[in-house]
C-alpha positions in Angstrom: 0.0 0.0 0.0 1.3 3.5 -0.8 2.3 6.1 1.4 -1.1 7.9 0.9 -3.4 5.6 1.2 -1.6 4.9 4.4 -2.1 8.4 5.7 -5.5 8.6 4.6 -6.7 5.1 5.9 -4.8 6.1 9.4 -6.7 9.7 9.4 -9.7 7.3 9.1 -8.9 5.6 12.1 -8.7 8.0 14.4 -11.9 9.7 13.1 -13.6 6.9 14.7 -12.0 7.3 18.0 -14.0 10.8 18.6 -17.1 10.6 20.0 -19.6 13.4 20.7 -19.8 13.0 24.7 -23.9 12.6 24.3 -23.7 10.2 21.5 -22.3 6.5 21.7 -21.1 6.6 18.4 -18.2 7.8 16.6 -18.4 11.6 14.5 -17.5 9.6 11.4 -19.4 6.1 11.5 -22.4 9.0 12.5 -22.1 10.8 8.9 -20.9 14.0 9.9 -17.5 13.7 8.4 -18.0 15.3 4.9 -14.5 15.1 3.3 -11.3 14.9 4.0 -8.7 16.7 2.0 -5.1 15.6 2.3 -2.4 17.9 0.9 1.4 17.6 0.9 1.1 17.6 5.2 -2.2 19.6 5.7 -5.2 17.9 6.2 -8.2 19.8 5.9 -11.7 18.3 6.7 -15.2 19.5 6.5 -17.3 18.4 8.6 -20.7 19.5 9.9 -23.2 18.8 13.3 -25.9 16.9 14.1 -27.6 20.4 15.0 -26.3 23.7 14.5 -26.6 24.7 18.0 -24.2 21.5 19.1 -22.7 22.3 22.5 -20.1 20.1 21.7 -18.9 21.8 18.4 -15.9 22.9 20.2 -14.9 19.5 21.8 -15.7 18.0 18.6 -13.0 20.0 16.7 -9.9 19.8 18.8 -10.5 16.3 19.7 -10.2 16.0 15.5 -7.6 18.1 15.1 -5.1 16.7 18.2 -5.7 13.3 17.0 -5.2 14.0 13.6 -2.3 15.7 14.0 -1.3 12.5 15.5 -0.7 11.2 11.8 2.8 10.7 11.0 3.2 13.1 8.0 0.4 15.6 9.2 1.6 18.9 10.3 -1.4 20.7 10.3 -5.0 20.1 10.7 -8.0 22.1 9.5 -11.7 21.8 10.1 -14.2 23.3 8.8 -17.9 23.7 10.4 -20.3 23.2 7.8 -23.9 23.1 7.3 -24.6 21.9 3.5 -26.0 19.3 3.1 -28.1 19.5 5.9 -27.2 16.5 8.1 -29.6 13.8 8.5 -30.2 10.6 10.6 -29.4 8.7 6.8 -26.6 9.7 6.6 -25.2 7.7 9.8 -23.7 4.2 9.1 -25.5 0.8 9.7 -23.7 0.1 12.6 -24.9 3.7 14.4 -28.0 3.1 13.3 -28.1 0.0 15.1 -26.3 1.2 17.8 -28.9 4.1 18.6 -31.9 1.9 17.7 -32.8 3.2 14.2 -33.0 0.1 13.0 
């Protein structure tokens, strides 16, 4: 596997290791991980909230970017709070669904 793919299967992984404190399930298996940009040793992401209003926006966001940054080869993290598309309970995973009994 290249070097890349590496980086960006590892950024993955620790994605799934934040979880909003009210929620049992991780920010990325819940959908709200919109893309992930990886460039040279920036990674940028967009991501959004399950409500705009999310007391935990600010948690949420260094708990990305400190464990991003924990990457080899990633210097610098940026994420970016957005709101389009609107998120939606679809847009979770199987497993979160199951998780929080939506299916």
């Amino acid at each position: 596997m290249n070097e890349f793919l590496q980086q960006e299967e590892e950024v993955l992984r620790m994605l799934k290791t934040v979880y909003d404190p009210e929620i049992p399930v991780n920010v990325y298996d819940l959908g709200l991980i919109y893309k992930i940009d990886l460039r040279d040793d920036v990674c940028v992401i967009d991501m959004t909230l399950t409500a705009p209003s999310c007391p935990a926006a600010d948690f949420l966001v260094e708990d990305i970017r400190q464990k991003v940054l924990s990457v080899k080869g990633i210097n610098d993290v940026q994420v970016n709070i957005v709101f389009e598309p609107e998120w939606t309970k679809d847009m979770m995973s199987d497993e979160a669904k199951l998780e929080l009994g939506f299916m």
